[in-house]
mmCIF file as gemmi writes it, N, C-alpha and C atoms, coordinates in Angstrom:
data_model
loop_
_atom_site.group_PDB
_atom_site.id
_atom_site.type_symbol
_atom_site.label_atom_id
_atom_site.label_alt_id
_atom_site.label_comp_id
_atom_site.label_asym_id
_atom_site.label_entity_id
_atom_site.label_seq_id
_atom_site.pdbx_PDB_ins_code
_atom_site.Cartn_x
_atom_site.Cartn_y
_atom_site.Cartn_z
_atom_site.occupancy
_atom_site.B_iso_or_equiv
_atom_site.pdbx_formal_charge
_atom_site.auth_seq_id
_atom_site.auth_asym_id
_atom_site.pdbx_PDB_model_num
ATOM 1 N N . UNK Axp A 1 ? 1.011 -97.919 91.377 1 0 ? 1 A 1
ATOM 2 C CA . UNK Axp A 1 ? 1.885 -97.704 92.508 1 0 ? 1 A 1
ATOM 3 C C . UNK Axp A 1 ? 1.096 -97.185 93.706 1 0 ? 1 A 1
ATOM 4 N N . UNK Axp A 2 ? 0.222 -96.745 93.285 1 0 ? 2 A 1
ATOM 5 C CA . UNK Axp A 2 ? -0.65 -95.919 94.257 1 0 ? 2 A 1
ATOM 6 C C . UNK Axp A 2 ? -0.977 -97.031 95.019 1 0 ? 2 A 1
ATOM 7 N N . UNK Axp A 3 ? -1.684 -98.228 94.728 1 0 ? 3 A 1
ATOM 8 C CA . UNK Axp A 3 ? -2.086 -99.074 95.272 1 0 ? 3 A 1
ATOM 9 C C . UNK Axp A 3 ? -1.392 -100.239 96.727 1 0 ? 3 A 1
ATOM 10 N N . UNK Axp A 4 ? -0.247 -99.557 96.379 1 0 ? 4 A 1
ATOM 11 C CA . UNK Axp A 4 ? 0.829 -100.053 97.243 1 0 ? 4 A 1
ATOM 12 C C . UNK Axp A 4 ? 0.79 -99.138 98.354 1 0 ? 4 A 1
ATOM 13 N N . UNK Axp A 5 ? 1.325 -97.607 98.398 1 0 ? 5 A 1
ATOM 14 C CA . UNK Axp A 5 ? 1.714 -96.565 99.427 1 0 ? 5 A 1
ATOM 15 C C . UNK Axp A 5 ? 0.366 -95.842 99.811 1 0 ? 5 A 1
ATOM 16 N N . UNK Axp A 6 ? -0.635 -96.441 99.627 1 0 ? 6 A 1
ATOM 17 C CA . UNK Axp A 6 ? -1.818 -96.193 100.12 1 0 ? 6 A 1
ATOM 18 C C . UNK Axp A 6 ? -1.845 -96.728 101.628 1 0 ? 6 A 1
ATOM 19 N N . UNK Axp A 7 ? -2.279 -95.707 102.654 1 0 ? 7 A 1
ATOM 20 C CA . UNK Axp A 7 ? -2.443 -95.469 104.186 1 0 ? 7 A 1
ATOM 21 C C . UNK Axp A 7 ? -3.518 -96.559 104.938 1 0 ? 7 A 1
ATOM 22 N N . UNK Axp A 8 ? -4.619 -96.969 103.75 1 0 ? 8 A 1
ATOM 23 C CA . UNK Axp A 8 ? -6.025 -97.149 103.852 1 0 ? 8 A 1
ATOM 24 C C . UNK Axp A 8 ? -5.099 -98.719 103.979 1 0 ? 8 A 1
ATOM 25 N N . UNK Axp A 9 ? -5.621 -100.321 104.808 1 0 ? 9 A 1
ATOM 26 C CA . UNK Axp A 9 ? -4.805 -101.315 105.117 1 0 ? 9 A 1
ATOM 27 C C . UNK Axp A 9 ? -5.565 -102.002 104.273 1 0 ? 9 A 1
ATOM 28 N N . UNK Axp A 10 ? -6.902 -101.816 104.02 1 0 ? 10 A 1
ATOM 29 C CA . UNK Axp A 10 ? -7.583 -102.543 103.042 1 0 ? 10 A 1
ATOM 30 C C . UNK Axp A 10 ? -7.215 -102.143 101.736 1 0 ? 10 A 1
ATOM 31 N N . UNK Axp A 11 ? -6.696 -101.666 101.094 1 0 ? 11 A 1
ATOM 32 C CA . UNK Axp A 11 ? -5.985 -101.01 99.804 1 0 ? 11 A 1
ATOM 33 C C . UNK Axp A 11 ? -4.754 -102.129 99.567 1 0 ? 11 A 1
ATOM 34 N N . UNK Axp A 12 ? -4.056 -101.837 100.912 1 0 ? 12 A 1
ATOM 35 C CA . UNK Axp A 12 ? -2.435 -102.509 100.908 1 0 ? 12 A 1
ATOM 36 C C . UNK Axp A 12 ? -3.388 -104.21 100.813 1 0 ? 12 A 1
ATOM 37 N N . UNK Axp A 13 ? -3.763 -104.807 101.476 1 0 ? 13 A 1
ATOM 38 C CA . UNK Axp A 13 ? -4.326 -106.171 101.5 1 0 ? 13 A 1
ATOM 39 C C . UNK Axp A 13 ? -4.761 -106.476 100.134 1 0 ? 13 A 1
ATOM 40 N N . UNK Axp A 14 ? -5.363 -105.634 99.417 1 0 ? 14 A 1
ATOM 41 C CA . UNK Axp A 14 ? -6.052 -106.107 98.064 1 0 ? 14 A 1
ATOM 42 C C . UNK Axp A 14 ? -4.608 -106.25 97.29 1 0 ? 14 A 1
ATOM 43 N N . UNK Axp A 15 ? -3.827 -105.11 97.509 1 0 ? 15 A 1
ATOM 44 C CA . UNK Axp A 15 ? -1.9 -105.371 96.551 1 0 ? 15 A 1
ATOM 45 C C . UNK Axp A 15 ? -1.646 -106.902 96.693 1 0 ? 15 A 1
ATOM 46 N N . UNK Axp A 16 ? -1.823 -107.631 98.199 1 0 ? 16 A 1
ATOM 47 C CA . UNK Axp A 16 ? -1.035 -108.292 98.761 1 0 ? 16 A 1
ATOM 48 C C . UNK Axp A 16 ? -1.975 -109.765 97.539 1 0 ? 16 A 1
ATOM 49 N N . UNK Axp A 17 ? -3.039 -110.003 98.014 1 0 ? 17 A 1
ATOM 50 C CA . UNK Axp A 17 ? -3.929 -110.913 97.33 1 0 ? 17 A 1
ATOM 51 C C . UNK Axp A 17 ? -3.7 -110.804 95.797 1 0 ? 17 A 1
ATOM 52 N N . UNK Axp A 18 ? -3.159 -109.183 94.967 1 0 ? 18 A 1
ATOM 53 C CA . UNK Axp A 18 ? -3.153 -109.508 93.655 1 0 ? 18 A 1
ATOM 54 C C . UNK Axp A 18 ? -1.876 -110.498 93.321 1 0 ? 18 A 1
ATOM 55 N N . UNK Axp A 19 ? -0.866 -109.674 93.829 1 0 ? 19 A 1
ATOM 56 C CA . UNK Axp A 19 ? 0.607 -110.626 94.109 1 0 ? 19 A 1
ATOM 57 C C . UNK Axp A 19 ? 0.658 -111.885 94.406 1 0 ? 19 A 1
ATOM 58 N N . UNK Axp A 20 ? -0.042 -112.232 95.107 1 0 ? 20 A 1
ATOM 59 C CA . UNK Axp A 20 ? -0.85 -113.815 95.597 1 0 ? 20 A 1
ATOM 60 C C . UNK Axp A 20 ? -1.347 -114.789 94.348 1 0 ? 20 A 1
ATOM 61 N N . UNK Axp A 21 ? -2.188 -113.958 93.698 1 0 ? 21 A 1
ATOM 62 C CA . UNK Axp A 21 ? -3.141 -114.311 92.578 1 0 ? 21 A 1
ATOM 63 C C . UNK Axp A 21 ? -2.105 -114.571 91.696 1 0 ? 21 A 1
ATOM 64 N N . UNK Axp A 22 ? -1.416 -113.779 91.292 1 0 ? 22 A 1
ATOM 65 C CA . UNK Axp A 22 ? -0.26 -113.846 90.024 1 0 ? 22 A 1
ATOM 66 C C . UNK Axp A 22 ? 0.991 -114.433 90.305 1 0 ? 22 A 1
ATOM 67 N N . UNK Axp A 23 ? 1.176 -114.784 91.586 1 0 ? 23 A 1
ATOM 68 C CA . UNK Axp A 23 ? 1.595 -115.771 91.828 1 0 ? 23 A 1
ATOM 69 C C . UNK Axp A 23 ? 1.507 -117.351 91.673 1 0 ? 23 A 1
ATOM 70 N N . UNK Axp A 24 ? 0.508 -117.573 92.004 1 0 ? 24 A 1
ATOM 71 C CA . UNK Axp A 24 ? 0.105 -119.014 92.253 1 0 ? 24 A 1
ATOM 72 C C . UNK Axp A 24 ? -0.907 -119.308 90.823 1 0 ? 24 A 1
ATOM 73 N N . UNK Axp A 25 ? -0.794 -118.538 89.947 1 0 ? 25 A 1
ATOM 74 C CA . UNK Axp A 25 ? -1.229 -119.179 88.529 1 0 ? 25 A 1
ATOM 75 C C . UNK Axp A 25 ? 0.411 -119.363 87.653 1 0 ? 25 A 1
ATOM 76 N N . UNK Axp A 26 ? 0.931 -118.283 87.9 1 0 ? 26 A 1
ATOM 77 C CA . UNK Axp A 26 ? 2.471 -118.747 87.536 1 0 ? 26 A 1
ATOM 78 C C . UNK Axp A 26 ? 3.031 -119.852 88.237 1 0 ? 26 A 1
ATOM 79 N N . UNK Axp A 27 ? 3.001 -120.696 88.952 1 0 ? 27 A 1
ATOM 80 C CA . UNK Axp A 27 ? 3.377 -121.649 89.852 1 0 ? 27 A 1
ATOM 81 C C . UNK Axp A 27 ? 2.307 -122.914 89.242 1 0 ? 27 A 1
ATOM 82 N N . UNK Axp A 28 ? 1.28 -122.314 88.865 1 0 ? 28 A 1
ATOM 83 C CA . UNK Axp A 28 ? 0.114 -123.554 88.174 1 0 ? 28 A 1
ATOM 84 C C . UNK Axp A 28 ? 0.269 -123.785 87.02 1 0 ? 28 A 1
ATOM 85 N N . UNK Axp A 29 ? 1.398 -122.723 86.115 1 0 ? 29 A 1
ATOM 86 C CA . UNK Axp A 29 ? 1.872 -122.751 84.852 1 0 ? 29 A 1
ATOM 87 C C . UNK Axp A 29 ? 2.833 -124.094 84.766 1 0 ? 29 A 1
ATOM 88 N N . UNK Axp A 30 ? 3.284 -123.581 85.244 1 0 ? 30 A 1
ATOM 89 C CA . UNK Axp A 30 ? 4.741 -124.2 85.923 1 0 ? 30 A 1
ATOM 90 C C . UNK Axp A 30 ? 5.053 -125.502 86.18 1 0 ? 30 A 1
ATOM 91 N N . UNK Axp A 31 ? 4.093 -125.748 87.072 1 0 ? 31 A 1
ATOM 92 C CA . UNK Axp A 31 ? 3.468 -127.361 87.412 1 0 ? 31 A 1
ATOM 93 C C . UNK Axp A 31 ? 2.83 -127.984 86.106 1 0 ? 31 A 1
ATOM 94 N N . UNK Axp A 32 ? 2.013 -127.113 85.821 1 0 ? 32 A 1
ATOM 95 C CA . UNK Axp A 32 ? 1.458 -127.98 84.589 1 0 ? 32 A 1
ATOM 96 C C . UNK Axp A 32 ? 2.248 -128.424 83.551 1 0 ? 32 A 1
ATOM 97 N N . UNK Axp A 33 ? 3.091 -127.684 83.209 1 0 ? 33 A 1
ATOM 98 C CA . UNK Axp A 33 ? 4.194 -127.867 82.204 1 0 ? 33 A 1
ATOM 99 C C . UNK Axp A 33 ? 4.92 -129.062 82.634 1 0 ? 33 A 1
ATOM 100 N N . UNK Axp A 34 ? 5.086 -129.108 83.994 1 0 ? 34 A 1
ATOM 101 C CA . UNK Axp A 34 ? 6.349 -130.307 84.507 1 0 ? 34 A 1
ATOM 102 C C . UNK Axp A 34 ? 5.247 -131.299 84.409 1 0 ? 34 A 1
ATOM 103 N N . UNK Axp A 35 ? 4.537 -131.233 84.692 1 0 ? 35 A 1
ATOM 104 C CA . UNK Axp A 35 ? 3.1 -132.666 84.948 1 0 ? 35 A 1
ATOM 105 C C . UNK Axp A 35 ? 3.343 -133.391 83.423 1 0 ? 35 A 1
ATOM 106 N N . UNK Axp A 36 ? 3.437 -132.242 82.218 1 0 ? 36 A 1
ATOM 107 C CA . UNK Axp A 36 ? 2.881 -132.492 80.689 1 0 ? 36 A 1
ATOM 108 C C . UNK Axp A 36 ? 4.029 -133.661 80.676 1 0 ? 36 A 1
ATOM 109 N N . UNK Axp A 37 ? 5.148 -133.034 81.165 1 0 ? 37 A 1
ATOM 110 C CA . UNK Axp A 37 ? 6.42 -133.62 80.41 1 0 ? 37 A 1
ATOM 111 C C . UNK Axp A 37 ? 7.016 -135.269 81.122 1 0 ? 37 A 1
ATOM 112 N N . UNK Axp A 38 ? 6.475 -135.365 82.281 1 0 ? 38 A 1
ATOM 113 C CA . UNK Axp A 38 ? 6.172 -136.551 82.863 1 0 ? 38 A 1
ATOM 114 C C . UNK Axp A 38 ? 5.254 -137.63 83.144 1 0 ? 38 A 1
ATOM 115 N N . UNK Axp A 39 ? 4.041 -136.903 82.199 1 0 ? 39 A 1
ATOM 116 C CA . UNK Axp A 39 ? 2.516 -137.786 82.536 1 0 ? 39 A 1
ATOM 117 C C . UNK Axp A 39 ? 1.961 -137.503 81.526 1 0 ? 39 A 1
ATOM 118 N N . UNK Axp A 40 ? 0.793 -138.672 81.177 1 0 ? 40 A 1
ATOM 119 C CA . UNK Axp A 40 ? -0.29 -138.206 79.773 1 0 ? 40 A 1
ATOM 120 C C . UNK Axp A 40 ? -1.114 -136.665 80.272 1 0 ? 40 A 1
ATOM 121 N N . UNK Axp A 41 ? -1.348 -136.801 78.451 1 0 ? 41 A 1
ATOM 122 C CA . UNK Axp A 41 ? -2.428 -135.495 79.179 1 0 ? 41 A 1
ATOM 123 C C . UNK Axp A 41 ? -3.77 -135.866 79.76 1 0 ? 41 A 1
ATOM 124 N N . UNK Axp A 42 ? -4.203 -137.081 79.41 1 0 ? 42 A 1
ATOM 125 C CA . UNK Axp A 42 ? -5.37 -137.463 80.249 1 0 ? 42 A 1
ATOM 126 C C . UNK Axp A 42 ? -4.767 -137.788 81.627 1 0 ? 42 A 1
ATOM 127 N N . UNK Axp A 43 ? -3.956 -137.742 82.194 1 0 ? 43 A 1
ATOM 128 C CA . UNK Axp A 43 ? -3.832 -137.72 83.641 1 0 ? 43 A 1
ATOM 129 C C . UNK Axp A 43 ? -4.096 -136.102 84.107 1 0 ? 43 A 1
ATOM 130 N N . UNK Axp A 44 ? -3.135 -135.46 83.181 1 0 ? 44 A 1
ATOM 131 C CA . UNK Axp A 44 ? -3.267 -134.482 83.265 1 0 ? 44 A 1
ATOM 132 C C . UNK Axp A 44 ? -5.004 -134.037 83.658 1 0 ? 44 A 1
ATOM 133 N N . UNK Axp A 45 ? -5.677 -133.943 82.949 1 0 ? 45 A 1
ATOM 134 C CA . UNK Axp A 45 ? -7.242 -133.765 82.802 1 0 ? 45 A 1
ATOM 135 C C . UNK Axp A 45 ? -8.018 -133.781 84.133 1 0 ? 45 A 1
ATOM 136 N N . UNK Axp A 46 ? -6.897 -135.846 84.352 1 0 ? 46 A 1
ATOM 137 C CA . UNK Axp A 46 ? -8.076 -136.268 85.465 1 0 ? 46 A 1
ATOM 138 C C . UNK Axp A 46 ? -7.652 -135.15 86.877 1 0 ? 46 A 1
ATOM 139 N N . UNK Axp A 47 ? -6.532 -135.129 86.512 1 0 ? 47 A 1
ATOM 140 C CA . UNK Axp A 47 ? -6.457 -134.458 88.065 1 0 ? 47 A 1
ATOM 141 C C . UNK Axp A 47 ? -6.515 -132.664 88.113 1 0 ? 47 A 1
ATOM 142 N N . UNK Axp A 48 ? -6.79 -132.16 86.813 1 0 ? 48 A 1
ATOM 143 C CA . UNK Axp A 48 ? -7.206 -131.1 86.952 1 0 ? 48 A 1
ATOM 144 C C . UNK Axp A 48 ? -8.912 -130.891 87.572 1 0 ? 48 A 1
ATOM 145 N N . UNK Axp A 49 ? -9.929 -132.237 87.278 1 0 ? 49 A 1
ATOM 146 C CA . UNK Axp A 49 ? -10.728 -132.01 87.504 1 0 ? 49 A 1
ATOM 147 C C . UNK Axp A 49 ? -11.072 -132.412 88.841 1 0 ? 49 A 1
ATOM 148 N N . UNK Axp A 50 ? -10.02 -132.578 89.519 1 0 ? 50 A 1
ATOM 149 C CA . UNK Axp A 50 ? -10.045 -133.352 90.956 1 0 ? 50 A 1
ATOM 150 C C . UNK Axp A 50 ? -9.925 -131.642 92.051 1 0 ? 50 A 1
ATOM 151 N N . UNK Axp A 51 ? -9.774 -130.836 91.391 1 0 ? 51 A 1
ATOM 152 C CA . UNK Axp A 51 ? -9.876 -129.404 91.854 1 0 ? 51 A 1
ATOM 153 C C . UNK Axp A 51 ? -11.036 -128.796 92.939 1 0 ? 51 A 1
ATOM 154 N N . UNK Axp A 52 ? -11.856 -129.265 92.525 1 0 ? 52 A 1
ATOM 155 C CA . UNK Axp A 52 ? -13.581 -128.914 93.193 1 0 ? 52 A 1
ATOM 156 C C . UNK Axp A 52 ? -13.466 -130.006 94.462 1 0 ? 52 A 1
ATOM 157 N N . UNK Axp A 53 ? -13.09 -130.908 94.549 1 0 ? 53 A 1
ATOM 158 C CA . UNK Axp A 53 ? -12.778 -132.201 95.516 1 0 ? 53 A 1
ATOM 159 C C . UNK Axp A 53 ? -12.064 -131.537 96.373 1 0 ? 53 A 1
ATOM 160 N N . UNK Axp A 54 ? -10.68 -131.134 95.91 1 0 ? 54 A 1
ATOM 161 C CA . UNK Axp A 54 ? -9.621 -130.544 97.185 1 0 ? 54 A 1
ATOM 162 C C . UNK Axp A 54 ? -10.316 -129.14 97.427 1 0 ? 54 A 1
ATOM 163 N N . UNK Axp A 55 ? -10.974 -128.398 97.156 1 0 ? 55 A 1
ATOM 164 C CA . UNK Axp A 55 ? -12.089 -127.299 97.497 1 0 ? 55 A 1
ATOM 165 C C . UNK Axp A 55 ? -12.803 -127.89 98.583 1 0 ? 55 A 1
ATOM 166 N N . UNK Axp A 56 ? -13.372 -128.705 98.077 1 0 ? 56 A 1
ATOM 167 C CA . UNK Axp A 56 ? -14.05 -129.496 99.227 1 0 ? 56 A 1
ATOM 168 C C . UNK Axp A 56 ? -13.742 -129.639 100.611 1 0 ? 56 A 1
ATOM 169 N N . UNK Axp A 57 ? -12.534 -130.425 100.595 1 0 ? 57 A 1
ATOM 170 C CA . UNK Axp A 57 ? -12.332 -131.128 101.728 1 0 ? 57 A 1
ATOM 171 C C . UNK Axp A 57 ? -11.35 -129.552 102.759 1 0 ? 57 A 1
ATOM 172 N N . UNK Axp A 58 ? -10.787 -128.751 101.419 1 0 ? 58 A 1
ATOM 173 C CA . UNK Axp A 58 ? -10.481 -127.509 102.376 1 0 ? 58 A 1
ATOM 174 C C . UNK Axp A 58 ? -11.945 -127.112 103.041 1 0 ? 58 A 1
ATOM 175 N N . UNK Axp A 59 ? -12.538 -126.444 102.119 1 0 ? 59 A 1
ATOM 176 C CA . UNK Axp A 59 ? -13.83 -126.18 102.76 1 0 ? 59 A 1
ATOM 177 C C . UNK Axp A 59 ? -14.81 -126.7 104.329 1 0 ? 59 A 1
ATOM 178 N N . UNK Axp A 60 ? -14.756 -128.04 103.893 1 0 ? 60 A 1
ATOM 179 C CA . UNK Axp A 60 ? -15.569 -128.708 105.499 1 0 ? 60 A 1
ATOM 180 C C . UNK Axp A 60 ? -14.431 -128.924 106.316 1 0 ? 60 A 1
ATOM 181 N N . UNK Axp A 61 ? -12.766 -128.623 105.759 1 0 ? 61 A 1
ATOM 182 C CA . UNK Axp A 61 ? -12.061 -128.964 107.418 1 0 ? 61 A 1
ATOM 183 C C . UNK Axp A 61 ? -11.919 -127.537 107.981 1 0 ? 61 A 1
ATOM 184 N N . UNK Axp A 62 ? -11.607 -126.303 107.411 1 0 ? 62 A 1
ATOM 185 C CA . UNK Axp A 62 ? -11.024 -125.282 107.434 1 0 ? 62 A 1
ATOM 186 C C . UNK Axp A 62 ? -11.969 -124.388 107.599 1 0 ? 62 A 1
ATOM 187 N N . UNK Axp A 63 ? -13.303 -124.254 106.931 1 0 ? 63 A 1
ATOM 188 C CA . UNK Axp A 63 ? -14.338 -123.358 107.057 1 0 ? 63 A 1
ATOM 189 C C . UNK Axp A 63 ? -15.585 -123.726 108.043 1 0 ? 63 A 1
ATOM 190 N N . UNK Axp A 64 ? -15.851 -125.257 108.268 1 0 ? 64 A 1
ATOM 191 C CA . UNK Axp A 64 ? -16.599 -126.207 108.512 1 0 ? 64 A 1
ATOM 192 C C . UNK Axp A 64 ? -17.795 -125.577 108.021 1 0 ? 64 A 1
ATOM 193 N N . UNK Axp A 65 ? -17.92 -125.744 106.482 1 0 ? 65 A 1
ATOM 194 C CA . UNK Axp A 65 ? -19.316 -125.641 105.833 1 0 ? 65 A 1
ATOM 195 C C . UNK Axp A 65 ? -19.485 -127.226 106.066 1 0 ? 65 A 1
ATOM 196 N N . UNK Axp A 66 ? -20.86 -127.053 105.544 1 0 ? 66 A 1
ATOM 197 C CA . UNK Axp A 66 ? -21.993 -128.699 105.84 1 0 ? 66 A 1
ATOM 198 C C . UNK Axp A 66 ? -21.497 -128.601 103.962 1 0 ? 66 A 1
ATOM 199 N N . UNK Axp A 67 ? -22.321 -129.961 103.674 1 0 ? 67 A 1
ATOM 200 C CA . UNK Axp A 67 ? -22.312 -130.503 102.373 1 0 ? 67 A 1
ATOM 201 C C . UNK Axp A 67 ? -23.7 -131.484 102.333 1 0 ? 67 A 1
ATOM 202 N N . UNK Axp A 68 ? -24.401 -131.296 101.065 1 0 ? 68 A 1
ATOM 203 C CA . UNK Axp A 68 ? -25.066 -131.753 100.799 1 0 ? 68 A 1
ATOM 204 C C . UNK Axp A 68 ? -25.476 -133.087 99.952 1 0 ? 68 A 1
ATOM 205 N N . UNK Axp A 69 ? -26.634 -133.933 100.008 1 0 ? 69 A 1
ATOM 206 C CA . UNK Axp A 69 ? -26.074 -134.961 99.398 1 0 ? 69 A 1
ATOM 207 C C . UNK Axp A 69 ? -25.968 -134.88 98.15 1 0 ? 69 A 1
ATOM 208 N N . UNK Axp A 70 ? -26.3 -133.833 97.054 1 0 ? 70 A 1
ATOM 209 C CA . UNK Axp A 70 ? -26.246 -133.873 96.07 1 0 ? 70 A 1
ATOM 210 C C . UNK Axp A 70 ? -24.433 -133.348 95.769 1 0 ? 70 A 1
ATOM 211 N N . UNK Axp A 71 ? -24.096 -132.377 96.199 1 0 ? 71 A 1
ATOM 212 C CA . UNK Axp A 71 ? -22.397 -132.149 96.689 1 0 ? 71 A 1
ATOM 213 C C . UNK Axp A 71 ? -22.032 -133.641 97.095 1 0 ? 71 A 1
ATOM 214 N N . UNK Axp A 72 ? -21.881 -134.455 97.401 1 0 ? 72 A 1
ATOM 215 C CA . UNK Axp A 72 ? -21.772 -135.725 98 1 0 ? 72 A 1
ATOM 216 C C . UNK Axp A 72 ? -21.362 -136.436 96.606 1 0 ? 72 A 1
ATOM 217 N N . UNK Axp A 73 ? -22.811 -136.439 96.065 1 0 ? 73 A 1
ATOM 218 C CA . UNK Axp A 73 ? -22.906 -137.505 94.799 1 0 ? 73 A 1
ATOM 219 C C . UNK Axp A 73 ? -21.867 -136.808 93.865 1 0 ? 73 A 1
ATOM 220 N N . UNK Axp A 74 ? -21.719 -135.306 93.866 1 0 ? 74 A 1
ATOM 221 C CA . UNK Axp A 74 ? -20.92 -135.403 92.787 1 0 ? 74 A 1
ATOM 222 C C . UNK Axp A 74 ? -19.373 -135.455 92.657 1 0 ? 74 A 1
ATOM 223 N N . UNK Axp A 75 ? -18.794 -135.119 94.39 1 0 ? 75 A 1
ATOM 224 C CA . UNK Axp A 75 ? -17.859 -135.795 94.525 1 0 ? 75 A 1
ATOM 225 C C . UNK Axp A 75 ? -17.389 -137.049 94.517 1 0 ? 75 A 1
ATOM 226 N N . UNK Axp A 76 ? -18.187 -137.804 94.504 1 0 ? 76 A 1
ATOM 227 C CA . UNK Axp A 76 ? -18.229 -139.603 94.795 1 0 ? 76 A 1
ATOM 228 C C . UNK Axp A 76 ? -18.202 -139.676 92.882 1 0 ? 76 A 1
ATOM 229 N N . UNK Axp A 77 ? -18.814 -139.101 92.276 1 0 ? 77 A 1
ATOM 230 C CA . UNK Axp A 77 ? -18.684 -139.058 90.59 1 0 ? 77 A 1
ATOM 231 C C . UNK Axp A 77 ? -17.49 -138.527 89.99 1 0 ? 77 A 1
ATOM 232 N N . UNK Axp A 78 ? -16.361 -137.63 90.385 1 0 ? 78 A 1
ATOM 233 C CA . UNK Axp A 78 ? -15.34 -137.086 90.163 1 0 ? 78 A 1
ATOM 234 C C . UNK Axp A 78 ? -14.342 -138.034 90.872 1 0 ? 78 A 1
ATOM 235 N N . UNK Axp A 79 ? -14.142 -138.904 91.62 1 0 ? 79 A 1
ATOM 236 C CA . UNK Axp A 79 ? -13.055 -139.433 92.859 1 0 ? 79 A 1
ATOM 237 C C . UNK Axp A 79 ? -13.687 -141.017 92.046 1 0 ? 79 A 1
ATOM 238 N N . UNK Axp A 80 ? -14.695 -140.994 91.078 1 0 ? 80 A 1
ATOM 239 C CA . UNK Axp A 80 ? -15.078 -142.825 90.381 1 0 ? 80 A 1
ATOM 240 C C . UNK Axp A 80 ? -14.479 -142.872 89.041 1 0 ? 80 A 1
ATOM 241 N N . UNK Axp A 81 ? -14.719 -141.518 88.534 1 0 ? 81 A 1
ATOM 242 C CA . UNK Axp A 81 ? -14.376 -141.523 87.267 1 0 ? 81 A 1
ATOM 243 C C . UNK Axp A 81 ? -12.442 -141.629 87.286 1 0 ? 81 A 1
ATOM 244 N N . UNK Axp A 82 ? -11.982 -140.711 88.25 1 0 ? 82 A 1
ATOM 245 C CA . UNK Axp A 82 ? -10.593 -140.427 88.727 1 0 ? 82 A 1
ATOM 246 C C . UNK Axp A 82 ? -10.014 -141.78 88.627 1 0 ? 82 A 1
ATOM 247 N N . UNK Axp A 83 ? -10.964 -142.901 89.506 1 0 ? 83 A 1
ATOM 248 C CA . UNK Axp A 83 ? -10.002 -144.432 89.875 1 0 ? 83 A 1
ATOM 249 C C . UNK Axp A 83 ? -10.036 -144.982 88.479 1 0 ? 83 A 1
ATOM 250 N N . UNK Axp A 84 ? -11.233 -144.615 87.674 1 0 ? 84 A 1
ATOM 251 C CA . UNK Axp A 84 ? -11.582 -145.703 86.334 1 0 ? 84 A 1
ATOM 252 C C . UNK Axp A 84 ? -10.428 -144.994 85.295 1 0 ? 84 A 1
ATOM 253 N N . UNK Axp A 85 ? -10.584 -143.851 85.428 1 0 ? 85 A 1
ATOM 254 C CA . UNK Axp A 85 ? -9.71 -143.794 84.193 1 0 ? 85 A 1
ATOM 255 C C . UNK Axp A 85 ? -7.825 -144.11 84.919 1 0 ? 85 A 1
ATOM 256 N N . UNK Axp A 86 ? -7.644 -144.225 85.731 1 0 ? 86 A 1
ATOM 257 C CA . UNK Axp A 86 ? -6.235 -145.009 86.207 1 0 ? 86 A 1
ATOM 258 C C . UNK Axp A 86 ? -6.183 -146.139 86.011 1 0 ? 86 A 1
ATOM 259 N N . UNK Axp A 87 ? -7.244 -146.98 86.108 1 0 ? 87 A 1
ATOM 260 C CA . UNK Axp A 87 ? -7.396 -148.569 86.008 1 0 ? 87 A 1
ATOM 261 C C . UNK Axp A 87 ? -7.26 -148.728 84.57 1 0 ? 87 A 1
ATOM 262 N N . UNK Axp A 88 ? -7.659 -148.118 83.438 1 0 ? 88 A 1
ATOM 263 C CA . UNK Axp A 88 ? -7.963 -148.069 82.391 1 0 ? 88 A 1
ATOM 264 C C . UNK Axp A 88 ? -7.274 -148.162 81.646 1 0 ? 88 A 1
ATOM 265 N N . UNK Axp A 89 ? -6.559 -147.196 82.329 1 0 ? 89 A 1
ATOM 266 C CA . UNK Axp A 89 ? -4.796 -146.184 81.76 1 0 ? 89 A 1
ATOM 267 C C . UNK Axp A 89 ? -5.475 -145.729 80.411 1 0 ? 89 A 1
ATOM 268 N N . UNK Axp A 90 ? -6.477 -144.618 80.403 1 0 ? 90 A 1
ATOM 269 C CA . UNK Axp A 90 ? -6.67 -144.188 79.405 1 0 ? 90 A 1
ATOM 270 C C . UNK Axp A 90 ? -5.865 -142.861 78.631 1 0 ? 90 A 1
């Protein structure tokens, strides 16, 4: 409780981000469960691993970090494997 009625704004901000945090994995619960019950679990899979990709593209629009070509290749390897296993319907 302390962590809440604390004066200090950086105290209250860290409350705000835990609430945040335990939020949005309950919401990833959530989703995942509805995903299971409407889609394989290898879809499931593919698009869990499509995670580092949407990192990405937040990243260079929102932060404007650079990317490298090896970052490059391995997005272009996650977004190949993504189309093959749809084509596949594995």
């Amino acid at each position: 409780m302390v962590l809440f009625l604390s004066a200090d704004p950086f105290v209250f901000q860290r409350g705000l981000y835990l609430i945040a945090a335990g939020t949005s994995y309950g919401l990833m619960a959530l989703f995942l469960s509805k995903t299971l019950s409407v889609a394989t679990a290898s879809y499931l899979a593919m698009m869990s691993m499509m995670t580092p990709v949407f990192v990405l593209l937040i990243d260079t629009t929102w932060l404007k970090e650079s990317l490298d070509a090896f970052q490059f290749l391995g997005g272009g390897l996650i977004i190949f494997s993504g189309v093959l296993v749809n084509k596949l319907e594995i």
